[in-house]
N, CA, C and O atoms as a GROMACS GRO file, in nm:
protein
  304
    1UNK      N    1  -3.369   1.515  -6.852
    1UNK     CA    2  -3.352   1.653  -6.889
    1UNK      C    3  -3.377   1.738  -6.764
    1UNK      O    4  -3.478   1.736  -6.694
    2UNK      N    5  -3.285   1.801  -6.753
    2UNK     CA    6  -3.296   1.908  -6.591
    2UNK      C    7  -3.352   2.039  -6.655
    2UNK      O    8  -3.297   2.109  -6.740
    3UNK      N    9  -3.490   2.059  -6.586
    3UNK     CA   10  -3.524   2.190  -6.691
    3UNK      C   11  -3.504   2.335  -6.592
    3UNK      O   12  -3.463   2.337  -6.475
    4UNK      N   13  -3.535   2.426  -6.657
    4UNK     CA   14  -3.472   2.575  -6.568
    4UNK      C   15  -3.554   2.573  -6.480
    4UNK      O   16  -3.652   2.502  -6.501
    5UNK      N   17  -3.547   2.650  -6.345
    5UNK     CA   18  -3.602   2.666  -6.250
    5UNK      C   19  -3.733   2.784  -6.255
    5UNK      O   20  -3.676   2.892  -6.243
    6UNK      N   21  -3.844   2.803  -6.264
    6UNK     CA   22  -3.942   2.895  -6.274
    6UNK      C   23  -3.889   3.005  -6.135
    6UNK      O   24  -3.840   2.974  -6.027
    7UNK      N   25  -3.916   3.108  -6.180
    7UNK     CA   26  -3.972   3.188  -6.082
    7UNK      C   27  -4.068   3.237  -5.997
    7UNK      O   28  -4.065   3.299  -5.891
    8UNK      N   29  -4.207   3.166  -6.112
    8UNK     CA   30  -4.270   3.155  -6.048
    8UNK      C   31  -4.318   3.062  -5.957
    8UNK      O   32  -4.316   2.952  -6.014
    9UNK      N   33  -4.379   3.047  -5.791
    9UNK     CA   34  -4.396   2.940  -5.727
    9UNK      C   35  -4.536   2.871  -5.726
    9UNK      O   36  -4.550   2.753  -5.694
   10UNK      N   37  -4.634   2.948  -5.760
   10UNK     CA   38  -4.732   2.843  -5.800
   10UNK      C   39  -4.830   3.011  -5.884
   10UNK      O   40  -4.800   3.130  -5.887
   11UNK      N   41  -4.952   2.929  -5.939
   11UNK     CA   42  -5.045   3.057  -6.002
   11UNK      C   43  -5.093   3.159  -5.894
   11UNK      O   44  -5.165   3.250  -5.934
   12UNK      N   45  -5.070   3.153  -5.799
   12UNK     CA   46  -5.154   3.234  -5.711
   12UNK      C   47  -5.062   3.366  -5.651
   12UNK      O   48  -5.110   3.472  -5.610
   13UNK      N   49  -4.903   3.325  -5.659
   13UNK     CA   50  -4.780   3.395  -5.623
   13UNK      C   51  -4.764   3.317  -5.478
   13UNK      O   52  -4.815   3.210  -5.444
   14UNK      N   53  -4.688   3.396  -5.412
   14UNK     CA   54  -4.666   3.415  -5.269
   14UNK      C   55  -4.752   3.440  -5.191
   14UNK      O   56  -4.796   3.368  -5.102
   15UNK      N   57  -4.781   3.544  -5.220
   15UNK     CA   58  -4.880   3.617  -5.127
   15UNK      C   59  -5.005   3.533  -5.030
   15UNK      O   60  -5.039   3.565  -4.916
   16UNK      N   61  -5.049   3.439  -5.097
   16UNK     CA   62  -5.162   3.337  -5.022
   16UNK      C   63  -5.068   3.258  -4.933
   16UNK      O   64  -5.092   3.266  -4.813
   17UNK      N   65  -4.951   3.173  -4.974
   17UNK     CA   66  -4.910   3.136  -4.890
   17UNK      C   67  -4.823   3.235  -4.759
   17UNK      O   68  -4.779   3.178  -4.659
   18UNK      N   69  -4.813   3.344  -4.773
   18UNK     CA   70  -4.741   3.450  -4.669
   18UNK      C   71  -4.814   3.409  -4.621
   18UNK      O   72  -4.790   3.293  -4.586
   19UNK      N   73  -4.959   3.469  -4.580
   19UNK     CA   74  -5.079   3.404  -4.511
   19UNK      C   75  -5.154   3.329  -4.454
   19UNK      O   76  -5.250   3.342  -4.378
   20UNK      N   77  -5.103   3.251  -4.497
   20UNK     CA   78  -5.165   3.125  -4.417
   20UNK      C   79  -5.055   3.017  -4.345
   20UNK      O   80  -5.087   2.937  -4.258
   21UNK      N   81  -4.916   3.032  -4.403
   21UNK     CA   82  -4.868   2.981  -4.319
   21UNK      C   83  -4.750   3.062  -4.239
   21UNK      O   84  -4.688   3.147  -4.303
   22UNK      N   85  -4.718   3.040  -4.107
   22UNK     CA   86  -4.679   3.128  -3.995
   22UNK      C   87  -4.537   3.214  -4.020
   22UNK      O   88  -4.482   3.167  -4.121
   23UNK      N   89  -4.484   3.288  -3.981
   23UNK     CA   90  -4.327   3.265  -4.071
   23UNK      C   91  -4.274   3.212  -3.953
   23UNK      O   92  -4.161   3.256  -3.933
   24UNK      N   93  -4.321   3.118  -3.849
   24UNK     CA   94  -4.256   3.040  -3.739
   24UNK      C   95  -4.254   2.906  -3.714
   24UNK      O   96  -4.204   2.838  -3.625
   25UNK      N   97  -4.328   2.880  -3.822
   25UNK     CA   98  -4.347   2.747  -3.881
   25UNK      C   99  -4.226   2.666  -3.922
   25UNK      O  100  -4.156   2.711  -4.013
   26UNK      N  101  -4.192   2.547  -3.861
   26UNK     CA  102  -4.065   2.450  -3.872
   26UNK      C  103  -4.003   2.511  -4.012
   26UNK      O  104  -3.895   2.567  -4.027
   27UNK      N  105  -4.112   2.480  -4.115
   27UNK     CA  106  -4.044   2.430  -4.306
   27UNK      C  107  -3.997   2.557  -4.326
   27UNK      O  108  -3.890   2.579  -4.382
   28UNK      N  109  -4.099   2.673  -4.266
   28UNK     CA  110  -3.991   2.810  -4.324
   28UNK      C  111  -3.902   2.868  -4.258
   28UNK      O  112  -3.832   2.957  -4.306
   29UNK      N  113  -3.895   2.832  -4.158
   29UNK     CA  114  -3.745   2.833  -4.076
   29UNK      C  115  -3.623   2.786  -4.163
   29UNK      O  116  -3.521   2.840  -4.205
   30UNK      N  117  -3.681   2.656  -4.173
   30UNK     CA  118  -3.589   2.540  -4.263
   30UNK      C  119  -3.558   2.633  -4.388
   30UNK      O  120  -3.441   2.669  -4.398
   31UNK      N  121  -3.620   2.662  -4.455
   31UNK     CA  122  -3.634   2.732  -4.546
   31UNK      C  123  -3.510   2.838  -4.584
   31UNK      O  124  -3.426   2.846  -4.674
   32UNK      N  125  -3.536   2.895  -4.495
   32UNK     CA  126  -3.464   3.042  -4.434
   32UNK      C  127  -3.291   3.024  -4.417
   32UNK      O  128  -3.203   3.092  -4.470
   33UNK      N  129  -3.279   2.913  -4.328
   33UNK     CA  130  -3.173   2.913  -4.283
   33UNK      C  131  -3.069   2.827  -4.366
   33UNK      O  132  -2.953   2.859  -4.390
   34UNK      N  133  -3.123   2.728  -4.398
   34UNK     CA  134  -3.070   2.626  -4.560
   34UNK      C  135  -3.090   2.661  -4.695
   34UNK      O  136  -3.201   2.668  -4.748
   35UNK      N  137  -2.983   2.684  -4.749
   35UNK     CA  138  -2.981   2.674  -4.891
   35UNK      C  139  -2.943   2.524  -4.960
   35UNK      O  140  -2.878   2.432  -4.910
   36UNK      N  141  -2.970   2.528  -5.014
   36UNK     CA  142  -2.965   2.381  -5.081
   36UNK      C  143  -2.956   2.383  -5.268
   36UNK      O  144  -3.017   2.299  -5.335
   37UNK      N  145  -2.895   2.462  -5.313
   37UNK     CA  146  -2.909   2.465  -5.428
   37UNK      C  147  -2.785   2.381  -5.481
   37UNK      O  148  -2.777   2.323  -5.590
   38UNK      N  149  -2.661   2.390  -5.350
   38UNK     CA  150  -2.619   2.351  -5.424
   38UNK      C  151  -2.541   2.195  -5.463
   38UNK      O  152  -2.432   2.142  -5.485
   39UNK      N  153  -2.686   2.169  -5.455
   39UNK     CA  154  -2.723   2.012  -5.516
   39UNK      C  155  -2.762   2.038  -5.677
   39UNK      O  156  -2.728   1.948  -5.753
   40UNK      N  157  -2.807   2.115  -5.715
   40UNK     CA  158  -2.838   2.122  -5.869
   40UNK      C  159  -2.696   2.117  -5.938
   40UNK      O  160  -2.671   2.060  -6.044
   41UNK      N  161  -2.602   2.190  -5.855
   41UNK     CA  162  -2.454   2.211  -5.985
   41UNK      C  163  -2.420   2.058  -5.932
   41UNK      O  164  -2.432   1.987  -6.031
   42UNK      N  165  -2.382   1.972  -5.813
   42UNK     CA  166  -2.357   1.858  -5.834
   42UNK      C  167  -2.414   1.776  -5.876
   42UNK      O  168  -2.354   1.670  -5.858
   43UNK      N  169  -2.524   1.764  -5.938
   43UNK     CA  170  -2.626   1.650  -5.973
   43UNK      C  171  -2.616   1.712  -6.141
   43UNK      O  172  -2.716   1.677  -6.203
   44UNK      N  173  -2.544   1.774  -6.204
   44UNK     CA  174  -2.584   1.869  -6.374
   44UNK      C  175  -2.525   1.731  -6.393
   44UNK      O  176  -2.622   1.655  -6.379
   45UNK      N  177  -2.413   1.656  -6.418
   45UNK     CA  178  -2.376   1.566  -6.493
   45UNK      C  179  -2.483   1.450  -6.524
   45UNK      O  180  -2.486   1.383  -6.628
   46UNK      N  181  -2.581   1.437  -6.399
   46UNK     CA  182  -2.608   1.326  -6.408
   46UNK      C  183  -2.755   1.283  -6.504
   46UNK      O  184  -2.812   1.174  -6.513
   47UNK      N  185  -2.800   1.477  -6.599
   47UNK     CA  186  -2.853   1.468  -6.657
   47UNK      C  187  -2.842   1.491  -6.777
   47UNK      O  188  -2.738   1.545  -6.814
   48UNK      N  189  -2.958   1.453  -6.888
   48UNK     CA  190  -2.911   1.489  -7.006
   48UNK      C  191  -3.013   1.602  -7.011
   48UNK      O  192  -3.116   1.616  -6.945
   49UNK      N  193  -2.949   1.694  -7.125
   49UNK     CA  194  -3.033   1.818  -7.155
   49UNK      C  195  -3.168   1.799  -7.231
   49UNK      O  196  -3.267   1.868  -7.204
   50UNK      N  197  -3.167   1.668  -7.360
   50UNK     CA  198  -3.250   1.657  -7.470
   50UNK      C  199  -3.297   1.526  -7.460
   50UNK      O  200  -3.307   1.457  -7.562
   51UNK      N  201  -3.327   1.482  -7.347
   51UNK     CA  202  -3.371   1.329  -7.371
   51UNK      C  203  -3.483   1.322  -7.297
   51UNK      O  204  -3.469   1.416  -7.219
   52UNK      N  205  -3.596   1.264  -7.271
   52UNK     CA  206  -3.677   1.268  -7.165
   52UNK      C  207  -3.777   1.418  -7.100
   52UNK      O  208  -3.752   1.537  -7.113
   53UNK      N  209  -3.866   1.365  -7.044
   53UNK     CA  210  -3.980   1.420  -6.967
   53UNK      C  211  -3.846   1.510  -6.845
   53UNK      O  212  -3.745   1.461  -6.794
   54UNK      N  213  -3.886   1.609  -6.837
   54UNK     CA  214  -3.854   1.699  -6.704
   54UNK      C  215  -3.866   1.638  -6.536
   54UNK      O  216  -3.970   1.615  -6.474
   55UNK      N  217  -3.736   1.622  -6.494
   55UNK     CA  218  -3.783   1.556  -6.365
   55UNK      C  219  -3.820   1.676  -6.262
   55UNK      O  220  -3.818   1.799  -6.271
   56UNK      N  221  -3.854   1.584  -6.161
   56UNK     CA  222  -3.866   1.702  -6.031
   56UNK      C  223  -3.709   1.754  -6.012
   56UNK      O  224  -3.622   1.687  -6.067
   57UNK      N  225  -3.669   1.876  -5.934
   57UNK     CA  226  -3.519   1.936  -5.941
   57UNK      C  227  -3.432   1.878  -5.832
   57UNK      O  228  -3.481   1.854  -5.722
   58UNK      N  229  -3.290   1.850  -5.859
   58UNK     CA  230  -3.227   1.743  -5.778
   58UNK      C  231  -3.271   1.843  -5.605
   58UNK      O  232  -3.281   1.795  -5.492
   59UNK      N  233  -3.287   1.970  -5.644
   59UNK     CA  234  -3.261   2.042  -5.511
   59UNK      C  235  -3.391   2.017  -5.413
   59UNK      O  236  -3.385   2.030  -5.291
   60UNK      N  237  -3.498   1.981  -5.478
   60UNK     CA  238  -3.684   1.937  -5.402
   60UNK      C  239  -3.601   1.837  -5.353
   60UNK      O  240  -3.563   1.833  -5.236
   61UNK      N  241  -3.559   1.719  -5.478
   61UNK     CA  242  -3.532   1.570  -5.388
   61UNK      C  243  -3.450   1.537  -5.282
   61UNK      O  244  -3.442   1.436  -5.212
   62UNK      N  245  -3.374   1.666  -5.286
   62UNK     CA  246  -3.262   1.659  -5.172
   62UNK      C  247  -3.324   1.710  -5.021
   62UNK      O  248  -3.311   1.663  -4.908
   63UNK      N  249  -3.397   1.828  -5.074
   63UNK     CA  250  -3.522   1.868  -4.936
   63UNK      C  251  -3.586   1.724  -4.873
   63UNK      O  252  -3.582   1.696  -4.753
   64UNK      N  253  -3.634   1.657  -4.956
   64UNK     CA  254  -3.750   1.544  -4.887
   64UNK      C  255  -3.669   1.487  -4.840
   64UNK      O  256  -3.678   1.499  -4.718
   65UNK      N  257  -3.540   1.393  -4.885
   65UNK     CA  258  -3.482   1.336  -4.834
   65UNK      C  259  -3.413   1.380  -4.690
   65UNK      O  260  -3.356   1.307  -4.609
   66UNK      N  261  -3.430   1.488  -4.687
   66UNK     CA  262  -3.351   1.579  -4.577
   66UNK      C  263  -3.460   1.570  -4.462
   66UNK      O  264  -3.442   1.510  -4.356
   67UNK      N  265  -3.577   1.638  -4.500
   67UNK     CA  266  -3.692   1.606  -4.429
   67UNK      C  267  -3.748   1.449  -4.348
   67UNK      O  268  -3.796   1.428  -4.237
   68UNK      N  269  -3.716   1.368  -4.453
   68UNK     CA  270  -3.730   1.226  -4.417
   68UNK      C  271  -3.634   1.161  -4.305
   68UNK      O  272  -3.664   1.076  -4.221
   69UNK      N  273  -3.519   1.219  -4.327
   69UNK     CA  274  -3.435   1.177  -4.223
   69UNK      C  275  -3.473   1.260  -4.068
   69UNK      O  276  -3.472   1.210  -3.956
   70UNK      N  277  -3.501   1.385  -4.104
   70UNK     CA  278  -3.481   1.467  -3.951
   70UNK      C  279  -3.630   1.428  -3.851
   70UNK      O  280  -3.747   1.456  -3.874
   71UNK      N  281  -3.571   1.360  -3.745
   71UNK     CA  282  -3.653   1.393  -3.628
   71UNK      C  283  -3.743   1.444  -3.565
   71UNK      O  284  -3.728   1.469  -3.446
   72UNK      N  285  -3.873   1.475  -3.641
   72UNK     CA  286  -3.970   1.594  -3.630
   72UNK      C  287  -4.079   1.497  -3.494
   72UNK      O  288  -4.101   1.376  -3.496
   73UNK      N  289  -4.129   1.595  -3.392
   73UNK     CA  290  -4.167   1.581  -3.310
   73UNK      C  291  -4.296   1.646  -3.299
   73UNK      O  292  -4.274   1.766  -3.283
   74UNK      N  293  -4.465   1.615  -3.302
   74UNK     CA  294  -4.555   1.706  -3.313
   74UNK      C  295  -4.603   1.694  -3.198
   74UNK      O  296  -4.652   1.589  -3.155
   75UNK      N  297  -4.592   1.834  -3.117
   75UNK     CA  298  -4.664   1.852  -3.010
   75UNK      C  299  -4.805   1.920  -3.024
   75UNK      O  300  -4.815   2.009  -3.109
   76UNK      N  301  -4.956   1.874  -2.921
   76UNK     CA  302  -5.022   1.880  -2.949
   76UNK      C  303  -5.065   2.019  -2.847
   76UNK      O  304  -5.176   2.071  -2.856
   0.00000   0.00000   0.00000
């Protein structure tokens, strides 16, 4: 079952994370410049609406996987 997307991003809002993390930071770059949603309209078939527990959204799994592949380099 693919369930709707919240608006909200966690209990605390945004606002804590504005804060603490940089807006120059790799992920929100990434963030910024990629959209990726639209992995949810190609992945709708592959769920059912009424069967099953709520998975994570095809569009997170497509991030990690994206993440997993790219080349990240940590300089100290």
């Amino acid at each position: 079952m693919l369930k709707a997307k919240s608006r909200q991003l966690s209990f605390y809002g945004n606002h804590i994370y504005d804060r603490v993390i940089p807006e120059d930071h790799f992920l929100e770059l990434l963030n910024k410049a990629g959209d990726f949603s639209f992995v949810n309209e190609l992945c709708r078939d592959a769920y059912t609406p009424d069967f099953g527990r709520p998975p994570y959204g095809p569009e997170m799994m497509f991030k990690i996987i994206f993440l997993q592949q790219w080349p990240i380099t940590v300089s100290e």
